[in-house]
C-alpha positions in Angstrom: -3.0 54.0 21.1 -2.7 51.5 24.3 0.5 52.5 26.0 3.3 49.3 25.9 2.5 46.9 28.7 5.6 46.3 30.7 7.6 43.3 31.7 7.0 41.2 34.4 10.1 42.0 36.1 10.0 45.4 35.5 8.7 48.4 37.2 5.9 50.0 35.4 6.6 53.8 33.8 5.3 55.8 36.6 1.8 57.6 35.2 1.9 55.5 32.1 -1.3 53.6 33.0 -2.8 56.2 34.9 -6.8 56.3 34.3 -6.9 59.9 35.3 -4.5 61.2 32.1 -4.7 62.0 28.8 -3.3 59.5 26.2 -1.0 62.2 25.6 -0.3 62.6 29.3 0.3 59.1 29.6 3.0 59.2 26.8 4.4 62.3 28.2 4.8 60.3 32.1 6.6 57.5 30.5 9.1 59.5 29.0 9.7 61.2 32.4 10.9 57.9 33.8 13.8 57.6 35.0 16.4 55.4 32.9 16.5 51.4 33.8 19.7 50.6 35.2 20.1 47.6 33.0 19.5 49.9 30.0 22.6 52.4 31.0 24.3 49.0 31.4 23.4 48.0 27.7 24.4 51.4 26.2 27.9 51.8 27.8 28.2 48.4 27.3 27.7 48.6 23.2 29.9 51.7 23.5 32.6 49.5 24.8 32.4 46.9 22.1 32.6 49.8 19.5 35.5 51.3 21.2 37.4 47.7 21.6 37.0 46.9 17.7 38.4 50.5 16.8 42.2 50.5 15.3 45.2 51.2 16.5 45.6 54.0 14.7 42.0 55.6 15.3 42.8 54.9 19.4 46.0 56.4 19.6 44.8 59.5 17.3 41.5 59.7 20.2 44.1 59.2 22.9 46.7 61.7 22.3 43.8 64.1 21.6 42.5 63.4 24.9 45.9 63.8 26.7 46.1 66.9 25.1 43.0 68.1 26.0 43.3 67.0 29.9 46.2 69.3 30.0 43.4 72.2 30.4 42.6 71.1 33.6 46.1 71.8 35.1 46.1 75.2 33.4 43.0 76.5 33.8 43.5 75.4 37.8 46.8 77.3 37.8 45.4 80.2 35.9 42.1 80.7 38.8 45.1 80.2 41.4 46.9 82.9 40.4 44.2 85.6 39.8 42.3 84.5 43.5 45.9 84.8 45.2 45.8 86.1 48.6 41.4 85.4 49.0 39.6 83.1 50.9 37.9 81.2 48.4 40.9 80.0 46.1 40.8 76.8 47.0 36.7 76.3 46.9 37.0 78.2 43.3 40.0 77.3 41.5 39.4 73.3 41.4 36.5 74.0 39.0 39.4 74.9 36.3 39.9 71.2 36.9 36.5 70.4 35.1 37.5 71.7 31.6 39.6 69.5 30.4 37.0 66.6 31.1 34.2 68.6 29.7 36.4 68.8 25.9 37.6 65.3 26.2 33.7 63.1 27.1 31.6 66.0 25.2 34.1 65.5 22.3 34.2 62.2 22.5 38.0 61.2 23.2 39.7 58.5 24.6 40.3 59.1 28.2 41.9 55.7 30.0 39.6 56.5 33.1 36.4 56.2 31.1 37.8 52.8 29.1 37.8 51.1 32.7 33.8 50.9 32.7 33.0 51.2 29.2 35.5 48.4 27.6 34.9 46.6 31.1 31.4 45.6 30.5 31.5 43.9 27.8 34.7 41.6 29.4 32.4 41.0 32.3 29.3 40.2 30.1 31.0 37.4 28.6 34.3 36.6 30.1 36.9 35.0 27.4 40.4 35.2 26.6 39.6 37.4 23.3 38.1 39.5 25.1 40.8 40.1 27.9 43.2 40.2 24.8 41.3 43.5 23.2 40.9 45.0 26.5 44.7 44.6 27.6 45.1 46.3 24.1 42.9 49.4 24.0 44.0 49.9 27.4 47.3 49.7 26.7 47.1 52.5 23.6 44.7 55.0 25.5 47.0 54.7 28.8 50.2 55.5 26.6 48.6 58.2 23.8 47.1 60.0 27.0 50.4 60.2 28.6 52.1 61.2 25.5 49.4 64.0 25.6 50.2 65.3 28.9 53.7 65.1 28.4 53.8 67.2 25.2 51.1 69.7 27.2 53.5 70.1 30.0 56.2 70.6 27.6 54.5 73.7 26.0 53.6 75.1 29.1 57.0 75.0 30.4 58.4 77.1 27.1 60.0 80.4 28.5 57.3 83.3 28.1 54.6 81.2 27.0 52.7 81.8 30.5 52.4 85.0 32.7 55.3 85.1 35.9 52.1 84.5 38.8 50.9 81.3 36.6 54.4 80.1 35.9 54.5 79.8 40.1 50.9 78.9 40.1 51.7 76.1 37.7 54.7 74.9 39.7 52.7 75.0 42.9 50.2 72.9 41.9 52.5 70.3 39.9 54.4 69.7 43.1 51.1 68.9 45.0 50.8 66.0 42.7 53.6 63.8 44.3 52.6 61.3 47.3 55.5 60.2 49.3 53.0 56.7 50.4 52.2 54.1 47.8 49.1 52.8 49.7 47.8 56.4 50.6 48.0 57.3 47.2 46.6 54.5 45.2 43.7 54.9 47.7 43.2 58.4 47.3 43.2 57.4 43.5 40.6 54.8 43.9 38.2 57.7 44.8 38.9 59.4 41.7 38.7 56.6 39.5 35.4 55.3 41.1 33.8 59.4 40.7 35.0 59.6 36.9 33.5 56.6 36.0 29.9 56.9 38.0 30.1 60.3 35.8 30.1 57.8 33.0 27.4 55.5 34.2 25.3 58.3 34.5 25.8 60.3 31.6 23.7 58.5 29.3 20.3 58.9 31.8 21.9 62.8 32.0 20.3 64.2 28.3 21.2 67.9 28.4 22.1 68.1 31.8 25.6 66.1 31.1 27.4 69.0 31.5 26.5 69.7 34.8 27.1 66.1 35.9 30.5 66.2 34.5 31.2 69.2 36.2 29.7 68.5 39.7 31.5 65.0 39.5 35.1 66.3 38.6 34.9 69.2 40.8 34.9 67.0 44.0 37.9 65.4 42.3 39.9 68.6 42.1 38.4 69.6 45.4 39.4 66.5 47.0 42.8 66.2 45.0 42.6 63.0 44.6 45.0 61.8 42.1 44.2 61.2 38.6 46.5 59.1 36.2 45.8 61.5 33.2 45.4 65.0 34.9 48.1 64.4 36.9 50.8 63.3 34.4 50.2 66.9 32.7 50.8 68.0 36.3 54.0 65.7 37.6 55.3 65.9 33.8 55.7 69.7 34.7 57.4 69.4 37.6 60.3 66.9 36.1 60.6 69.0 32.7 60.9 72.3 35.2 63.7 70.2 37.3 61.3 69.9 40.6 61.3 66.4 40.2 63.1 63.6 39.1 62.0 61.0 36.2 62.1 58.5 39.5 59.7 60.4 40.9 57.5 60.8 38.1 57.5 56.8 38.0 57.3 55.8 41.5 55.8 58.7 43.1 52.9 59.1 40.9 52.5 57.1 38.0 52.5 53.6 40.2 50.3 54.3 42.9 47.8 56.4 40.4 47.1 53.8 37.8 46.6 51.1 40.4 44.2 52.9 42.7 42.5 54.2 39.2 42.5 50.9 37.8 40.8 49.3 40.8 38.7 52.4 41.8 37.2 52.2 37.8 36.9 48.4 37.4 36.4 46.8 40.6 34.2 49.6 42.4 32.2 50.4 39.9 32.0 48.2 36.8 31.4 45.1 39.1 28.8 46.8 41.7 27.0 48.2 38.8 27.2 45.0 36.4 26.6 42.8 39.2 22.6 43.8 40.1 22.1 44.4 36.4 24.0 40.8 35.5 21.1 39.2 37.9 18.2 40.9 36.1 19.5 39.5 32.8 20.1 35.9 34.5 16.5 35.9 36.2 15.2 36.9 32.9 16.6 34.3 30.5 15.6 31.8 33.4 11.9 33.5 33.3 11.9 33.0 29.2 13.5 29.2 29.4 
């Protein structure tokens, strides 16, 4: 079998047409290629239209499942806190605790806002129209609120007398009260950085095959590391802290929520959904020109 002759604008699978292979090695060097960026684009961008036409009721379900399920993150930081007390390498070990609840929530598929703002992005910024700002304005608007809910209801049960050891109560509290910025513009920076790391983790989880969860984790880790703020993670965390009395409903609001989803909401749409759709947006446009 002659392996596929490729495009004219595109690179030719490295190996594929190599004289000096096996038909079968040729097959085998064309799977090796790396993933096209404008195919990654295609893929998250059909899993954005899917997620755009699902219900109401399916979205908010997803949501709250994944603001549930973010609450992990919080915990399983506070719990690795409080066991590496006292040691040198608490705060290089403990933010990978941060990872879990992003491994349950994108290997189980739930609706995480911060993964919406590439994914339901792409298809907007395919082909711009007022529908399609309409349904985006929509699922974002479910996702952000069911994901909240999550973390609010996580931080509730977490704050239940006896429900968590004395050293991770404090270890809970200290971290909760690490969430707060007292700078608007510092923190919706510092949240850009997170957005913009969650959703390359998205962009290149579908070229990732069995290695994704290795890419989620090495991309969330720097998050944690970092601490740069995260509109879902840090709700469980700052939802803590005003259920516990360490902060006000005020500062839940203006300290963390406002300067979070702005620096996330710019950090995952401008940063990365427009430098990524941008080169791939040309390849398309140089292409339909090539066919006219």
């Amino acid at each position: 079998m002659t392996p596929p002759e490729a495009d004219d604008d595109e690179q030719p699978a490295a190996g594929r047409d190599s004289p000096h292979l096996e038909e079968h090695e040729r097959e085998q060097a064309a799977r090796s290629t790396q993933v096209a960026a404008r195919v990654i684009h295609e893929v998250l961008r059909e899993e954005g239209e899917i997620e755009l036409r699902r219900s109401v009721g399916a979205l908010s379900w997803s949501g709250l499942a994944a603001g549930l399920s973010m609450g992990f993150s919080f915990l399983t930081e506070a719990i690795l806190k409080a066991g590496l007390r006292g040691t040198a390498a608490v705060e290089v070990i403990a933010p990978l605790g941060y990872c879990l609840g992003f491994l349950i929530t994108v290997l189980g598929k739930q609706q995480l806002f911060t993964e919406t703002t590439l994914t339901a992005t792409l298809p907007l910024m395919h082909q711009p129209s007022l529908r399609g700002l309409g349904r985006l304005a929509r699922m974002w608007a479910v996702v952000l609120a069911t994901n909240l809910i999550g973390t609010i209801i996580f931080a509730w049960l977490l704050s239940r007398p006896g429900v968590m050891r004395p050293d991770v109560t404090e270890a809970l509290m200290k971290v909760a009260k690490g969430a707060f910025t007292d700078s608007f513009y510092i923190g919706a920076l510092r949240a850009m950085f997170s957005a913009w790391l969650i959703a390359l983790m998205v962009w290149l989880l579908p070229a990732a095959g069995a290695a994704a969860p290795f890419v989620i984790v090495a991309l969330t880790y720097v998050v944690g590391l970092a601490q740069f703020p995260h509109i879902i993670a840090g709700s469980t965390e700052t939802a803590y802290a005003v259920l516990n009395g360490a902060a006000s409903v005020q500062d839940y609001l203006v300290r963390f929520l406002a300067p979070t989803l702005t620096g996330n909401l710019l950090g995952g749409t401008a940063l990365v959904a427009l430098l990524n759709h941008a080169p791939v947006a040309h390849d398309f446009a140089a292409k339909e020109e090539s066919e006219a």
